[in-house]
PQR file of N, CA, C, O and H, with PARSE charges and radii, in Angstrom:
ATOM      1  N   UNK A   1      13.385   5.417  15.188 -0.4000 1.5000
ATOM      2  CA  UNK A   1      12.879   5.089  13.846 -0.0000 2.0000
ATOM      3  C   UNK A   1      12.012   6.242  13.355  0.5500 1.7000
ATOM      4  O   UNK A   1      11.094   6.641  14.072 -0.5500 1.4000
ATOM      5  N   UNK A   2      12.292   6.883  11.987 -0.4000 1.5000
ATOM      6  CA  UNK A   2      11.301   8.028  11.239 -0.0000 2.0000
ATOM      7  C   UNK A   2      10.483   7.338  10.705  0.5500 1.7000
ATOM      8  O   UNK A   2      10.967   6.402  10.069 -0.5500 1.4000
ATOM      9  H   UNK A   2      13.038   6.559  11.405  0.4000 1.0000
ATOM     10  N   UNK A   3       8.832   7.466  10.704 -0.4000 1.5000
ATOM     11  CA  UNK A   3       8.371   6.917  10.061 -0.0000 2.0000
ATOM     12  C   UNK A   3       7.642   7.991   8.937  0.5500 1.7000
ATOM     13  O   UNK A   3       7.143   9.063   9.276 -0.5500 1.4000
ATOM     14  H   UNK A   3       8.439   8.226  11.222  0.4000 1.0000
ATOM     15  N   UNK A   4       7.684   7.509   7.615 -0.4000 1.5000
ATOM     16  CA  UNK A   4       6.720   8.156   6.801 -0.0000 2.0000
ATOM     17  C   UNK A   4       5.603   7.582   5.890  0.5500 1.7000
ATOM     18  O   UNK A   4       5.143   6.451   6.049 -0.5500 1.4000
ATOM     19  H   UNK A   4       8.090   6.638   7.340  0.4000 1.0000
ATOM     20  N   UNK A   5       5.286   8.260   5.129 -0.4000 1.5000
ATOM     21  CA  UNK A   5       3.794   7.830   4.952 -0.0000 2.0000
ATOM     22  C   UNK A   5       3.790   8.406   3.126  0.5500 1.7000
ATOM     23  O   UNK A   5       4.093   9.438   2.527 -0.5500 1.4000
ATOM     24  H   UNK A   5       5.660   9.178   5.000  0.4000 1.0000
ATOM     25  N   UNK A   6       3.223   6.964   2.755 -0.4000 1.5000
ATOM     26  CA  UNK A   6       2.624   7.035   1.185 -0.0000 2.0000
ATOM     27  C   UNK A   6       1.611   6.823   0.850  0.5500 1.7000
ATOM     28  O   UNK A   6       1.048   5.771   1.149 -0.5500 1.4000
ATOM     29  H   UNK A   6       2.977   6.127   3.242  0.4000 1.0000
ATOM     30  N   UNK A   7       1.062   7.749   0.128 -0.4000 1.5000
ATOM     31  CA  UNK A   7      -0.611   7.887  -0.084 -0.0000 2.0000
ATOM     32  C   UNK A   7      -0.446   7.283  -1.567  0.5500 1.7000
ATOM     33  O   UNK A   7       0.393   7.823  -2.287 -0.5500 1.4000
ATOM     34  H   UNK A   7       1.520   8.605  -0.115  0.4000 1.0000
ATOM     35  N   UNK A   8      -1.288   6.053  -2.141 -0.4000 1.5000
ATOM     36  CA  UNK A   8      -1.355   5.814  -3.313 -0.0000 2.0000
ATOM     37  C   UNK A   8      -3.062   5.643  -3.978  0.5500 1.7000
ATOM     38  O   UNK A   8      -4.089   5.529  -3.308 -0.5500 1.4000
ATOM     39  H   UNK A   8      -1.970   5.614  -1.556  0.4000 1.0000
ATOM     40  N   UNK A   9      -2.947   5.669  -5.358 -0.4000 1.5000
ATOM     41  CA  UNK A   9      -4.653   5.746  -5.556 -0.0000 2.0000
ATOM     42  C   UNK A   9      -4.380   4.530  -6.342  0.5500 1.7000
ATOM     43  O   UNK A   9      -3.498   4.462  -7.198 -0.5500 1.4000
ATOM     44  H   UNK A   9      -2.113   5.761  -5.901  0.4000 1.0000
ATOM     45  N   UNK A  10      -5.241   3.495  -5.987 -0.4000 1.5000
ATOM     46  CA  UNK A  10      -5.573   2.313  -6.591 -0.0000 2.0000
ATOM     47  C   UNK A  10      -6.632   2.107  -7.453  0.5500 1.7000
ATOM     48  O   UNK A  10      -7.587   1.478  -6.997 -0.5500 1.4000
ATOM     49  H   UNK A  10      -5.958   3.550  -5.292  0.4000 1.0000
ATOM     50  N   UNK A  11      -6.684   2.503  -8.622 -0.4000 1.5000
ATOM     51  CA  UNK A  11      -8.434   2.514  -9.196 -0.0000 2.0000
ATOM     52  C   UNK A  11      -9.010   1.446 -10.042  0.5500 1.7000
ATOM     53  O   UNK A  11     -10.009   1.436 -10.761 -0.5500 1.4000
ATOM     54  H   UNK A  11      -5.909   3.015  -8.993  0.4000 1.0000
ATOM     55  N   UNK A  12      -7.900   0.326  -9.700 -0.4000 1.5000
ATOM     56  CA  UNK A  12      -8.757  -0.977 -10.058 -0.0000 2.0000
ATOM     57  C   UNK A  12      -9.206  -2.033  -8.496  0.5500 1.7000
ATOM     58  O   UNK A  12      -9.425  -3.244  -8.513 -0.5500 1.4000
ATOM     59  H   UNK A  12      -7.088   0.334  -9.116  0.4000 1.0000
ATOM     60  N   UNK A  13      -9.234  -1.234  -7.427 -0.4000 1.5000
ATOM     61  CA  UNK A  13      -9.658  -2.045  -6.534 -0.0000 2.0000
ATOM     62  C   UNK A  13     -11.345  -1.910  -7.258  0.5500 1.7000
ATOM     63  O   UNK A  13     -11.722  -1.000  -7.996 -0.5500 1.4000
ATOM     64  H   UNK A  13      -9.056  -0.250  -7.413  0.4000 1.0000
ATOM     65  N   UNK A  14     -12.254  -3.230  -6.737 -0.4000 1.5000
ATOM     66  CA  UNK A  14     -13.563  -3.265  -7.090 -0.0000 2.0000
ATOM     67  C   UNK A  14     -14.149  -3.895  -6.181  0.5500 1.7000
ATOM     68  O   UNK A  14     -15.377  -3.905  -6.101 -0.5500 1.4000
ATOM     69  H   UNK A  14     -11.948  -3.970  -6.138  0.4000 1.0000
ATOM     70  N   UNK A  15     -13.416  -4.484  -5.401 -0.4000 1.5000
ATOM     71  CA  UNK A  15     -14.877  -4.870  -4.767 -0.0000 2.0000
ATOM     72  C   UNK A  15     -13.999  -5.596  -2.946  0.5500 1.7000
ATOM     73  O   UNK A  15     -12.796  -5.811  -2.793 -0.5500 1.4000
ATOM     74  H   UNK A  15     -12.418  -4.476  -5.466  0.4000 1.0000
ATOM     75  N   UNK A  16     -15.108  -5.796  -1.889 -0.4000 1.5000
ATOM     76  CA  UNK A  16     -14.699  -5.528  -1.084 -0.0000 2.0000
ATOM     77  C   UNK A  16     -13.115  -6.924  -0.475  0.5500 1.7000
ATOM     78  O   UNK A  16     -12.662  -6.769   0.659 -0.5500 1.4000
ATOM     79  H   UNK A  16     -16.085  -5.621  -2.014  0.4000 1.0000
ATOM     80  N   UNK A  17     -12.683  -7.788  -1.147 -0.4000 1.5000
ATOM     81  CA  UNK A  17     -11.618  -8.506  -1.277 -0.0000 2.0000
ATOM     82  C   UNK A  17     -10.171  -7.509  -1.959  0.5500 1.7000
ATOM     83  O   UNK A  17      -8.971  -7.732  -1.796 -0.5500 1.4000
ATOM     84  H   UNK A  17     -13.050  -7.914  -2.069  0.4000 1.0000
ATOM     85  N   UNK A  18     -10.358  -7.194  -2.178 -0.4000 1.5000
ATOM     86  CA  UNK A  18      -9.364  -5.838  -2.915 -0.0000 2.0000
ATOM     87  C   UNK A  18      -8.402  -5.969  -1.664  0.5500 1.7000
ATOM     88  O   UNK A  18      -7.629  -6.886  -1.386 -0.5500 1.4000
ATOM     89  H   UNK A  18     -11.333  -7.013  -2.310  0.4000 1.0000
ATOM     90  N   UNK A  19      -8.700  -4.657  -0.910 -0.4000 1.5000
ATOM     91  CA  UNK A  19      -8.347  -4.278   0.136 -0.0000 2.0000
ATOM     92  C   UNK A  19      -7.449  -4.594   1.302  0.5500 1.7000
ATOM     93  O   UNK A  19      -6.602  -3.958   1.930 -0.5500 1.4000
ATOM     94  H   UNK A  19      -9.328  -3.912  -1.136  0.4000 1.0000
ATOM     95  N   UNK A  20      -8.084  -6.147   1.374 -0.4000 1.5000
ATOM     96  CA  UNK A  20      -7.316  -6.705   2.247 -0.0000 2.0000
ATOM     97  C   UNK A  20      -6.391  -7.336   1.721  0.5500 1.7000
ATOM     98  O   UNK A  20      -5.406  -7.518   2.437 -0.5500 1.4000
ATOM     99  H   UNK A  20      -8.772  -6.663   0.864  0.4000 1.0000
ATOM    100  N   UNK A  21      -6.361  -7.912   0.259 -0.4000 1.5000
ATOM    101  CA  UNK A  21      -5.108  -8.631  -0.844 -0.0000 2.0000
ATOM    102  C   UNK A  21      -3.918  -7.265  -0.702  0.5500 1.7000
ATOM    103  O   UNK A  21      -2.717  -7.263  -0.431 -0.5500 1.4000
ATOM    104  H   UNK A  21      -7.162  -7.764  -0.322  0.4000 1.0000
ATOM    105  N   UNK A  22      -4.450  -6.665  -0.878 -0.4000 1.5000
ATOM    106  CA  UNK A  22      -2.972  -4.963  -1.148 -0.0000 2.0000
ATOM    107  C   UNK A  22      -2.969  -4.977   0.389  0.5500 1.7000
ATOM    108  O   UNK A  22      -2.084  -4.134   0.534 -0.5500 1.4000
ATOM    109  H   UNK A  22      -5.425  -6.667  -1.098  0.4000 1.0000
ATOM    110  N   UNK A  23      -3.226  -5.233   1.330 -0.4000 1.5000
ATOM    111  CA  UNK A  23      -2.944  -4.657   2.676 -0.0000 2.0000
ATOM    112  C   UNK A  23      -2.111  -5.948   3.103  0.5500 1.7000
ATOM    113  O   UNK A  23      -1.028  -5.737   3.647 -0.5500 1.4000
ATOM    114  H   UNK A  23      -3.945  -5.918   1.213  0.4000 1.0000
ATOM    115  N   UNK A  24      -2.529  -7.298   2.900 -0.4000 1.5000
ATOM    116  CA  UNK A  24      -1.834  -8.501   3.383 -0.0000 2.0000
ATOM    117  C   UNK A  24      -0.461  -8.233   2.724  0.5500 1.7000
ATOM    118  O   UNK A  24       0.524  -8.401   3.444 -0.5500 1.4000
ATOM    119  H   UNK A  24      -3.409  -7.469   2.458  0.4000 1.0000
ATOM    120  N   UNK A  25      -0.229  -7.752   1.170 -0.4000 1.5000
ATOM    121  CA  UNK A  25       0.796  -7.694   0.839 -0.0000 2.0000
ATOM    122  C   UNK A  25       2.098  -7.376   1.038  0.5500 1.7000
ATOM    123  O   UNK A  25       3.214  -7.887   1.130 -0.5500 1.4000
ATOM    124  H   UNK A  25      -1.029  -7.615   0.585  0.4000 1.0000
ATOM    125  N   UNK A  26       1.277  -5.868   1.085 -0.4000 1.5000
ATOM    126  CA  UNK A  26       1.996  -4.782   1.925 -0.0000 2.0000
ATOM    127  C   UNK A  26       2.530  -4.829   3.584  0.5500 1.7000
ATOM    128  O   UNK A  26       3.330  -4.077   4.140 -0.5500 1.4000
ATOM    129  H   UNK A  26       0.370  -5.452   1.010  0.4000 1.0000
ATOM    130  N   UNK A  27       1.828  -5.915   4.097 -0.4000 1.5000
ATOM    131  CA  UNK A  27       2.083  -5.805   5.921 -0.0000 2.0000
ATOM    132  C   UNK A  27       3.502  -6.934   5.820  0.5500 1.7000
ATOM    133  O   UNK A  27       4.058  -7.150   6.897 -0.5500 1.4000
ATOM    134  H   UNK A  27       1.178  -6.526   3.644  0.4000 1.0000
ATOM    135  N   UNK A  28       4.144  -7.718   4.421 -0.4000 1.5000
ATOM    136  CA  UNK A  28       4.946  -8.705   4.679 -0.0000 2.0000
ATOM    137  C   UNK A  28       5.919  -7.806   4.511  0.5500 1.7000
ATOM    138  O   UNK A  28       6.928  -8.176   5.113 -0.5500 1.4000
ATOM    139  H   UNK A  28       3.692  -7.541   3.546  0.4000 1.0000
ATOM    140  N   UNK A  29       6.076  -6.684   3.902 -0.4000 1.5000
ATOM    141  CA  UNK A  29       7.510  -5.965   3.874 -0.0000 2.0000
ATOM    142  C   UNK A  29       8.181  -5.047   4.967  0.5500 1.7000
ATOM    143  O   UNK A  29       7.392  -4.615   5.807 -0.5500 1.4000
ATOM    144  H   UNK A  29       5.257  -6.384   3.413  0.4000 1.0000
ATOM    145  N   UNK A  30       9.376  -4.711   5.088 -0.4000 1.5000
ATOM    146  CA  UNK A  30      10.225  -4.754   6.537 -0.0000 2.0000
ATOM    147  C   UNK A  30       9.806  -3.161   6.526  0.5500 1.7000
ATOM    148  O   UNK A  30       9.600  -2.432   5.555 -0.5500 1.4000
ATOM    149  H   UNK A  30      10.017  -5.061   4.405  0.4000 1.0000
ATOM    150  N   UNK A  31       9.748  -2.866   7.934 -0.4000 1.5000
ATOM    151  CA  UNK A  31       9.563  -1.345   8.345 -0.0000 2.0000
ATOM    152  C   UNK A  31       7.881  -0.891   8.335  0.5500 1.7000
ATOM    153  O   UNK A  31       7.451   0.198   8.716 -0.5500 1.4000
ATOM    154  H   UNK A  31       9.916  -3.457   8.723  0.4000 1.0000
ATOM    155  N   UNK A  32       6.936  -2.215   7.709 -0.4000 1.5000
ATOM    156  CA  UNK A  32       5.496  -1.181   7.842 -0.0000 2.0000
ATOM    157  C   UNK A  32       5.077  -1.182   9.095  0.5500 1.7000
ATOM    158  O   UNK A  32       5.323  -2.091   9.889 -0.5500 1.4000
ATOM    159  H   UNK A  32       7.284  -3.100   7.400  0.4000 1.0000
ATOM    160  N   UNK A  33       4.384  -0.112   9.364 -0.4000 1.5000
ATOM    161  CA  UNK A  33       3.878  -0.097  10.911 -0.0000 2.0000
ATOM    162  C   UNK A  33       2.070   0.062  10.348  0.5500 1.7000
ATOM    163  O   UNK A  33       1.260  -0.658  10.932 -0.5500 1.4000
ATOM    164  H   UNK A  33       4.185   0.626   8.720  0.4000 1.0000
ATOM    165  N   UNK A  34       1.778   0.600   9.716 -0.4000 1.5000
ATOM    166  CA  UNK A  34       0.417   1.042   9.440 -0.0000 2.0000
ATOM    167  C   UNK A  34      -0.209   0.333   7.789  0.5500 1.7000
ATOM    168  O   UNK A  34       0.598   0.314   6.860 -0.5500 1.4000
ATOM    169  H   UNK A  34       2.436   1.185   9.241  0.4000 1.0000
ATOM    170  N   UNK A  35      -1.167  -0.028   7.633 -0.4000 1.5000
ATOM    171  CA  UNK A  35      -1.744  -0.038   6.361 -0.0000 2.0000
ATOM    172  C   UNK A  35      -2.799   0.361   6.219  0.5500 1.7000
ATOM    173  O   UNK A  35      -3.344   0.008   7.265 -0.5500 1.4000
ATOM    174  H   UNK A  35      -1.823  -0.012   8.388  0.4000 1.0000
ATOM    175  N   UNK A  36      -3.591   0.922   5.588 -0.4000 1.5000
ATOM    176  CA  UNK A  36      -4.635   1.426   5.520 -0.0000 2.0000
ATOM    177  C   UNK A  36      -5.389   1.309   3.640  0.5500 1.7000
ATOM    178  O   UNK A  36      -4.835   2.035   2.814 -0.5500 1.4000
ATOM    179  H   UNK A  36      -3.148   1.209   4.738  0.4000 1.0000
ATOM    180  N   UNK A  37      -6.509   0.461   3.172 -0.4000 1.5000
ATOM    181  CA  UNK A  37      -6.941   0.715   1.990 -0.0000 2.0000
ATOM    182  C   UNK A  37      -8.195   0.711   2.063  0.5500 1.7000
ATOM    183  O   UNK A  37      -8.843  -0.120   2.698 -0.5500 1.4000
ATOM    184  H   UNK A  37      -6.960  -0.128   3.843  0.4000 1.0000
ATOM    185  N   UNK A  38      -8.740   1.815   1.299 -0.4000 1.5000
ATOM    186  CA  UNK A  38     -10.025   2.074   1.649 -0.0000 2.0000
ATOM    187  C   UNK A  38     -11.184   1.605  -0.168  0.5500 1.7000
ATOM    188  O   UNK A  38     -10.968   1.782  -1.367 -0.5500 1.4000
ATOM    189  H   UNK A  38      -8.213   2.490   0.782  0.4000 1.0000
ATOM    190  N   UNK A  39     -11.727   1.314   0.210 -0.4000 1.5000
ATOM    191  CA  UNK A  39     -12.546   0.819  -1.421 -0.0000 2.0000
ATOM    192  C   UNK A  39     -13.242   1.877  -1.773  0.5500 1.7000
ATOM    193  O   UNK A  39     -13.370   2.070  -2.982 -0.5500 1.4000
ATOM    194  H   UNK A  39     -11.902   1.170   1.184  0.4000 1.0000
ATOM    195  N   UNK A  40     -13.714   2.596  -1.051 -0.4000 1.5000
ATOM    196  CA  UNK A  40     -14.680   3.569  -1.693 -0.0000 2.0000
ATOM    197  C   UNK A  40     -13.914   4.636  -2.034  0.5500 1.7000
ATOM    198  O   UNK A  40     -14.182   5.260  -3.061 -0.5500 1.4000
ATOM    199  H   UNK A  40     -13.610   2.439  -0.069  0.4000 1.0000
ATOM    200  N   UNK A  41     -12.628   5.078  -1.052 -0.4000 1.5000
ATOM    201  CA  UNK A  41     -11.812   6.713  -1.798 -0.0000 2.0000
ATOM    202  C   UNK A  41     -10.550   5.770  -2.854  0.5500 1.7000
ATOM    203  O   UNK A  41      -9.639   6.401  -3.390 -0.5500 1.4000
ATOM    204  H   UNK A  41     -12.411   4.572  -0.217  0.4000 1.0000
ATOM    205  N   UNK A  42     -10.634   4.763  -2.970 -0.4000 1.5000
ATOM    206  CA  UNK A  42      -9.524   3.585  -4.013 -0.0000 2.0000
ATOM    207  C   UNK A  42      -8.118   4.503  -3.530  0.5500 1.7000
ATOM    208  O   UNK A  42      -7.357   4.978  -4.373 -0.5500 1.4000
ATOM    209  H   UNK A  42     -11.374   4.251  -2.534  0.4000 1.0000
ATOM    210  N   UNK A  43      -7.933   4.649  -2.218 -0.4000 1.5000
ATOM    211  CA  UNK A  43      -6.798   5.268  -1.556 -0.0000 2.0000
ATOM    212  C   UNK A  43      -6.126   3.828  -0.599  0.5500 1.7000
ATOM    213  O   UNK A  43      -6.797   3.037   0.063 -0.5500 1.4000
ATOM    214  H   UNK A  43      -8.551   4.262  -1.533  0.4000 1.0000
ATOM    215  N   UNK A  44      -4.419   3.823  -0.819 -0.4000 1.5000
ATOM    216  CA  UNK A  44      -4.137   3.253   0.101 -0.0000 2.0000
ATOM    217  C   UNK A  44      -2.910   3.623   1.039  0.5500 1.7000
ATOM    218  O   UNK A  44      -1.713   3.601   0.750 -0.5500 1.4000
ATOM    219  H   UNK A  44      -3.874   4.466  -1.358  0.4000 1.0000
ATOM    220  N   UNK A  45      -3.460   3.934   2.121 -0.4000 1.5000
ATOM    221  CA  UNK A  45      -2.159   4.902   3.116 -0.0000 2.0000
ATOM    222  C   UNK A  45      -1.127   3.525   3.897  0.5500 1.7000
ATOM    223  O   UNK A  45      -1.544   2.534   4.496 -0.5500 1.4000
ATOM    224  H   UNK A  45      -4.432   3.952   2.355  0.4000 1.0000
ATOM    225  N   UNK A  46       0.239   3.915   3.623 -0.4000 1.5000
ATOM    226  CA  UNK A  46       0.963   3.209   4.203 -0.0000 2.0000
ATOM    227  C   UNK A  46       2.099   4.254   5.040  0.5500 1.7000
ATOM    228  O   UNK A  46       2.561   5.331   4.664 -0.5500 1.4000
ATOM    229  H   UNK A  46       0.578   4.720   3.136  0.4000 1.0000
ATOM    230  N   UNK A  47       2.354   3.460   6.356 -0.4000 1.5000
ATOM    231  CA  UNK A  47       2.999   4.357   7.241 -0.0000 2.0000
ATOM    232  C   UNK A  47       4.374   3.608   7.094  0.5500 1.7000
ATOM    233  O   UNK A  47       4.010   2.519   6.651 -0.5500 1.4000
ATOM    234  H   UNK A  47       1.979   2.585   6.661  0.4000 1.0000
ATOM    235  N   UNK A  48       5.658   3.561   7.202 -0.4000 1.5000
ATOM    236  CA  UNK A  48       6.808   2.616   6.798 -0.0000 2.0000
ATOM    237  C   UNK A  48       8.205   3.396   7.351  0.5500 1.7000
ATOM    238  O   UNK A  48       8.316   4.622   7.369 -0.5500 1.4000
ATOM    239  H   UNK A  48       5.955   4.446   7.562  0.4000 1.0000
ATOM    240  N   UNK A  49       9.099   2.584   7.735 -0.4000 1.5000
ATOM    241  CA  UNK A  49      10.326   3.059   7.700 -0.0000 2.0000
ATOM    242  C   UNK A  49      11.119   2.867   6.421  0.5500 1.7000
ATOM    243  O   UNK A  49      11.420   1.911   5.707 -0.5500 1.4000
ATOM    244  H   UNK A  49       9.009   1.588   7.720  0.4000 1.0000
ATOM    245  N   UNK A  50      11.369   4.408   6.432 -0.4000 1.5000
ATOM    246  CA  UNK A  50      11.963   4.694   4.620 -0.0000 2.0000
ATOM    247  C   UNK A  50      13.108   3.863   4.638  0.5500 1.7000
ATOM    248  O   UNK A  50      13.716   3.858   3.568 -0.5500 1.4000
ATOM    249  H   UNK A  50      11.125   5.185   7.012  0.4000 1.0000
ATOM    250  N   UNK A  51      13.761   2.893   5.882 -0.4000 1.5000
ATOM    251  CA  UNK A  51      15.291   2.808   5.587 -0.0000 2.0000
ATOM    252  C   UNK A  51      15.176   1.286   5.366  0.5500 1.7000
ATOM    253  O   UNK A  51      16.121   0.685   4.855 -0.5500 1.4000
ATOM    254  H   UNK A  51      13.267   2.898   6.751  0.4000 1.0000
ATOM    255  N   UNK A  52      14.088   0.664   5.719 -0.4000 1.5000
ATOM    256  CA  UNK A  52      13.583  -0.117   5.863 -0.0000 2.0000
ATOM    257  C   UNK A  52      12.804  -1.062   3.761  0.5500 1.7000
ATOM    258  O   UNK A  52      13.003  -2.036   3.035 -0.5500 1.4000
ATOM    259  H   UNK A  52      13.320   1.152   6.134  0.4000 1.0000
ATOM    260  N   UNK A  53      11.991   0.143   3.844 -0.4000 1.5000
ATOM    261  CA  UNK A  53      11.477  -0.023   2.542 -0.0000 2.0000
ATOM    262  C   UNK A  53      11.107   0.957   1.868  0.5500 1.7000
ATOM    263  O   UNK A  53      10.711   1.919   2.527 -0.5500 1.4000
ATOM    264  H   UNK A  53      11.829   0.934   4.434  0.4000 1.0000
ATOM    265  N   UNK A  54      11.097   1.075   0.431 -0.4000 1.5000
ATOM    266  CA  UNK A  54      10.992   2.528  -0.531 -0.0000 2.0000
ATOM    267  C   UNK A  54       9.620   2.474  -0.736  0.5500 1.7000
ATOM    268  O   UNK A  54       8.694   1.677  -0.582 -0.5500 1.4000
ATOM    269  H   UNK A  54      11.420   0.294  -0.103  0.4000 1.0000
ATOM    270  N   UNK A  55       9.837   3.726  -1.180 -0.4000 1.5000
ATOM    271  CA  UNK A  55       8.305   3.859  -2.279 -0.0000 2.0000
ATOM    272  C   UNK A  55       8.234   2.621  -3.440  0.5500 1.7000
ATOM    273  O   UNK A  55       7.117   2.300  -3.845 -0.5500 1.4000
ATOM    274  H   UNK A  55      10.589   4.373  -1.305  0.4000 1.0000
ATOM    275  N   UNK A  56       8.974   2.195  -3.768 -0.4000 1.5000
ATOM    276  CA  UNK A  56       9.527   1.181  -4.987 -0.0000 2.0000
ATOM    277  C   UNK A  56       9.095  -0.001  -4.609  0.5500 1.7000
ATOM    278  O   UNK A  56       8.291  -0.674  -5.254 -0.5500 1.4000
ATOM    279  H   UNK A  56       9.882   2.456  -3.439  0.4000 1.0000
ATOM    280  N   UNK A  57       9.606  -0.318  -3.544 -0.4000 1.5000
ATOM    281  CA  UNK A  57       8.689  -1.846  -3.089 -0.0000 2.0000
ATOM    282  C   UNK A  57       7.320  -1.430  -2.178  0.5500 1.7000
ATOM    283  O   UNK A  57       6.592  -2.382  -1.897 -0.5500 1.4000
ATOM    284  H   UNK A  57      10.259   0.229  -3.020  0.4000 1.0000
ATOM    285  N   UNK A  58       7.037  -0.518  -1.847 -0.4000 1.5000
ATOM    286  CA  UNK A  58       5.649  -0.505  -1.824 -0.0000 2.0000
ATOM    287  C   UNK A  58       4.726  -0.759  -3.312  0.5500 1.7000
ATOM    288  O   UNK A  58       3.945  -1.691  -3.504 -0.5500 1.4000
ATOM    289  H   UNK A  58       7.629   0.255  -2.075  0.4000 1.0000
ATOM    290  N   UNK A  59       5.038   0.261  -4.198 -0.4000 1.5000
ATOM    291  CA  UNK A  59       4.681   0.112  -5.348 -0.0000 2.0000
ATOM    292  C   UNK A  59       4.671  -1.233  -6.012  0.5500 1.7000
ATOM    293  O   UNK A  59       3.814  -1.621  -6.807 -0.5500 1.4000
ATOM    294  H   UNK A  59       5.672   1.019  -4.042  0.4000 1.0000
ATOM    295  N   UNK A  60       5.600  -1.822  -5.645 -0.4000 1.5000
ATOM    296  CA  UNK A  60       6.101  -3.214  -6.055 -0.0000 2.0000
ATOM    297  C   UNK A  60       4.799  -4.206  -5.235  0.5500 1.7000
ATOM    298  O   UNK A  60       3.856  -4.803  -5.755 -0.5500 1.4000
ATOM    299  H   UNK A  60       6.296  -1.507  -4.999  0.4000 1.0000
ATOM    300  N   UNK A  61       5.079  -4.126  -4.201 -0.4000 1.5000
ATOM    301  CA  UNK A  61       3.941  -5.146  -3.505 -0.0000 2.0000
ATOM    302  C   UNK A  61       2.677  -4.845  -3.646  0.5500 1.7000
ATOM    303  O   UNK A  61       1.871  -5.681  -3.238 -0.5500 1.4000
ATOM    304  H   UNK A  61       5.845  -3.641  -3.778  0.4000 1.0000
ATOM    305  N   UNK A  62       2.187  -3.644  -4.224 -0.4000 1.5000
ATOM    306  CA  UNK A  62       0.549  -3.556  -4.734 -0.0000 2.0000
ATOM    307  C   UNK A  62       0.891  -4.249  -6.321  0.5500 1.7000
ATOM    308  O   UNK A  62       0.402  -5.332  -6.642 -0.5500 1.4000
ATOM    309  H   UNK A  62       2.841  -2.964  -4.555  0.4000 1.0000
ATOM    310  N   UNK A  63       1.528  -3.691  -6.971 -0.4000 1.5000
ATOM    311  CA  UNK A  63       1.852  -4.396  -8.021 -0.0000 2.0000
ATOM    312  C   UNK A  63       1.545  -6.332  -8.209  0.5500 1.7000
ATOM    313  O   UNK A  63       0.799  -6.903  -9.005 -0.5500 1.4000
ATOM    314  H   UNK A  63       1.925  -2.811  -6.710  0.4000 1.0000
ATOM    315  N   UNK A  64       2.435  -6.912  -7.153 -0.4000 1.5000
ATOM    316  CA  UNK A  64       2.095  -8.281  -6.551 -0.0000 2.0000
ATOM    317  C   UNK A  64       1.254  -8.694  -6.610  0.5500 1.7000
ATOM    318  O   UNK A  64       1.038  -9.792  -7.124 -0.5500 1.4000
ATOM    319  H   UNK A  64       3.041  -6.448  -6.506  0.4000 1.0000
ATOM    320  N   UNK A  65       0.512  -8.018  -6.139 -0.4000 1.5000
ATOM    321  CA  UNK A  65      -1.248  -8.112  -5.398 -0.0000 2.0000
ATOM    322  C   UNK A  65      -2.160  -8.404  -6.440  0.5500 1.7000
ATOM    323  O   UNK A  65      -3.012  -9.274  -6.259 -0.5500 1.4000
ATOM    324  H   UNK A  65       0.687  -7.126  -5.722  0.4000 1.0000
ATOM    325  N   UNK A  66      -2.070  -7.606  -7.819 -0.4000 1.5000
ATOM    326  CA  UNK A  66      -2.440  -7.773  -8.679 -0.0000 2.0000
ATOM    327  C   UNK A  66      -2.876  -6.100  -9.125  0.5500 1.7000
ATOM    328  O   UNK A  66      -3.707  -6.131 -10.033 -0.5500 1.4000
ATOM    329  H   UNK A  66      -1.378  -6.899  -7.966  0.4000 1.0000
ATOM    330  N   UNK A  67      -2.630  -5.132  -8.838 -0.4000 1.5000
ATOM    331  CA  UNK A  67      -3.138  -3.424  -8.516 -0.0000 2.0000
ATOM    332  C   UNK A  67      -1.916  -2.749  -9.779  0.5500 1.7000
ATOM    333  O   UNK A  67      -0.780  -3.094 -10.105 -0.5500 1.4000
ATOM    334  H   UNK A  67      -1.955  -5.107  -8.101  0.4000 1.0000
ATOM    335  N   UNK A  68      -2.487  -2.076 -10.052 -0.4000 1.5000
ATOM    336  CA  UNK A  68      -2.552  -0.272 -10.381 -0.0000 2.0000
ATOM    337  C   UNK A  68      -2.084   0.306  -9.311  0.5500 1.7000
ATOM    338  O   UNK A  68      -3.056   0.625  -8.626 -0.5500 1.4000
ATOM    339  H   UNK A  68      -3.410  -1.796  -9.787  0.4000 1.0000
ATOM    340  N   UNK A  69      -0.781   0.713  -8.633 -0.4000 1.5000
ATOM    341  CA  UNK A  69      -0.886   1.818  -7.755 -0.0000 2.0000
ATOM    342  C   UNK A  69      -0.475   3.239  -8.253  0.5500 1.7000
ATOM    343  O   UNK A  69       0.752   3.225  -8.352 -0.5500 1.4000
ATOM    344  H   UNK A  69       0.008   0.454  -9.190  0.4000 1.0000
ATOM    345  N   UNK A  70      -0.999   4.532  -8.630 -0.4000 1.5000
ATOM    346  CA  UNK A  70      -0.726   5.371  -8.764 -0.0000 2.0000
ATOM    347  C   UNK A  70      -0.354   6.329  -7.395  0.5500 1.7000
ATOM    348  O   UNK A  70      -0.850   6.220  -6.274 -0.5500 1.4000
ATOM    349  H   UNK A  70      -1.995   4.544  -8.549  0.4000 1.0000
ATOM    350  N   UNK A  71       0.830   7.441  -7.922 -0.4000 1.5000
ATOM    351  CA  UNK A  71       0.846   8.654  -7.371 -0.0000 2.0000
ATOM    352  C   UNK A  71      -0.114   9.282  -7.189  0.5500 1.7000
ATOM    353  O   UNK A  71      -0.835   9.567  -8.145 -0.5500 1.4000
ATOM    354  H   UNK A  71       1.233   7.529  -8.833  0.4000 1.0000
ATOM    355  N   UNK A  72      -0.570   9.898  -5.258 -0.4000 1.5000
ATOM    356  CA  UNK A  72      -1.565  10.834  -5.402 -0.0000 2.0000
ATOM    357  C   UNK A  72      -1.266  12.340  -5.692  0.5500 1.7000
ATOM    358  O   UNK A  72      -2.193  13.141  -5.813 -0.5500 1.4000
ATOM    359  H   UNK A  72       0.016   9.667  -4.482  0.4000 1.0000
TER
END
């Protein structure tokens, strides 16, 4: 399995419930191995198998969550 990695900037996370809503989201889709969202850099690193899931439904499942995910 290749795994790769998407860095997104979230800049409506606010407060410390954020984080774990975009990370619970994100851990239900196929291929993640890693999540990572941080509140203070409004960065959220995801590690994933590309064959598994795109940038598109990552984007999609912060989307879900209720988020803004931008390109870093």
């Amino acid at each position: 399995m290749s795994t790769q990695t998407a860095i997104f900037t979230v800049p409506d996370m606010h407060c410390e419930s954020c984080p774990k809503i975009i990370k619970m989201e994100l851990e239900e889709l196929p291929g993640i191995t890693s999540v990572s969202a941080d509140l203070t850099t409004k960065k959220v690193t995801v590690a994933y198998d590309p064959s598994k899931s795109s940038i598109d439904d990552l984007q999609s499942a912060v989307k879900k969550a209720g988020y803004t995910p931008q390109n870093t």
